[in-house]
C-alpha positions in Angstrom: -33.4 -0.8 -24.4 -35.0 -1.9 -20.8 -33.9 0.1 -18.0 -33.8 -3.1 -15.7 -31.2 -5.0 -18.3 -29.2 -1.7 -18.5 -28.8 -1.4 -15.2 -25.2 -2.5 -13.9 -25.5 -5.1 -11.4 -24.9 -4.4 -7.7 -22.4 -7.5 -7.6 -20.0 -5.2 -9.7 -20.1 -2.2 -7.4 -19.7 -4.7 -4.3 -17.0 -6.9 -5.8 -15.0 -3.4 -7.0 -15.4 -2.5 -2.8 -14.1 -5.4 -2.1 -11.4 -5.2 -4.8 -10.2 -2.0 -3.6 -10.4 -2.2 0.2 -8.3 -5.8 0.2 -5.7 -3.4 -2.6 -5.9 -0.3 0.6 -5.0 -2.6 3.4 -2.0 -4.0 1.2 -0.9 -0.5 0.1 -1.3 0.9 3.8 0.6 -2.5 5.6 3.1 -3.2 3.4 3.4 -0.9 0.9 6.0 1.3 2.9 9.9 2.8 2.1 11.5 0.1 4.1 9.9 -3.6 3.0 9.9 -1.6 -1.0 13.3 0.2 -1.1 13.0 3.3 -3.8 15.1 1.2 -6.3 12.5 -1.2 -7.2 9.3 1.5 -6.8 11.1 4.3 -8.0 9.2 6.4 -5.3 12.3 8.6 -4.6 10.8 10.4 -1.6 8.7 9.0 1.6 5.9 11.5 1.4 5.1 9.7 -2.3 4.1 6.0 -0.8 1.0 7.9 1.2 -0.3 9.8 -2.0 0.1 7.4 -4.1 -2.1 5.0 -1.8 -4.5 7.6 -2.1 -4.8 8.3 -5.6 -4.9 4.8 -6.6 -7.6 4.0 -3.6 -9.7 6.8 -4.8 -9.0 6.1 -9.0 -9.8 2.3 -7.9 -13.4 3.2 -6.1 -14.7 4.9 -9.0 -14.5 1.9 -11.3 -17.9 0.8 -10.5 -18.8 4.6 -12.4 -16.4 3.8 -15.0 -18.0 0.7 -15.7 -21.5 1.5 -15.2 -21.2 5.0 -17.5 -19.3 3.2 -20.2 -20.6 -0.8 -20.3 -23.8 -0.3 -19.4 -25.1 3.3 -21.7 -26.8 2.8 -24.8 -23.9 3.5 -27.0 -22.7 2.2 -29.9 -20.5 -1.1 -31.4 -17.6 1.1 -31.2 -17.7 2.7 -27.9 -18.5 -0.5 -26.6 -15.6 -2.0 -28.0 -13.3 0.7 -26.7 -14.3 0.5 -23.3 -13.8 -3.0 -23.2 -10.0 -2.5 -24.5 -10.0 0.4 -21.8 -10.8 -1.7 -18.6 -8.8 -4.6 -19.7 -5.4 -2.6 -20.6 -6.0 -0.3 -17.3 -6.5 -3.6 -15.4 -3.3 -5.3 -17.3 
């Protein structure tokens, strides 16, 4: 297989930046214990809203490695198949 049409395009990895930067200004402004009361986020405790904005920041920046290391590796039908389940289920 070509290098060049294995290669994941840069639009991905620029589009996932944007993706998670417009989902890190939500979490950080509005995202909080008083406009999302514990009952509906089941975040019982105040100090969980800041590391979970974290985590999910940081899990949501390395999709662009998710996807380049899965999609775009010679692998075979299967794998390929699998990942694609993967990224839409973890995206649903």
């Amino acid at each position: 297989m070509n290098a060049k049409k294995s290669a994941m395009p840069k639009g991905y990895a620029v589009l996932w930046l944007c993706f998670a930067a417009a989902y890190l200004v939500w979490m950080c402004f509005f995202l909080r214990p008083d406009t999302y009361p514990p009952e509906e986020t089941g975040m019982l405790y105040p100090w969980i809203y800041p590391v979970w904005i974290v985590v999910s920041a940081a899990l949501m920046l390395l999709f662009p490695v998710y996807i380049r290391k899965i999609l775009y590796a010679p692998q075979t039908k299967a794998s390929t198949i699998f990942a694609l389940v993967s990224l839409i289920a973890g995206c649903g």
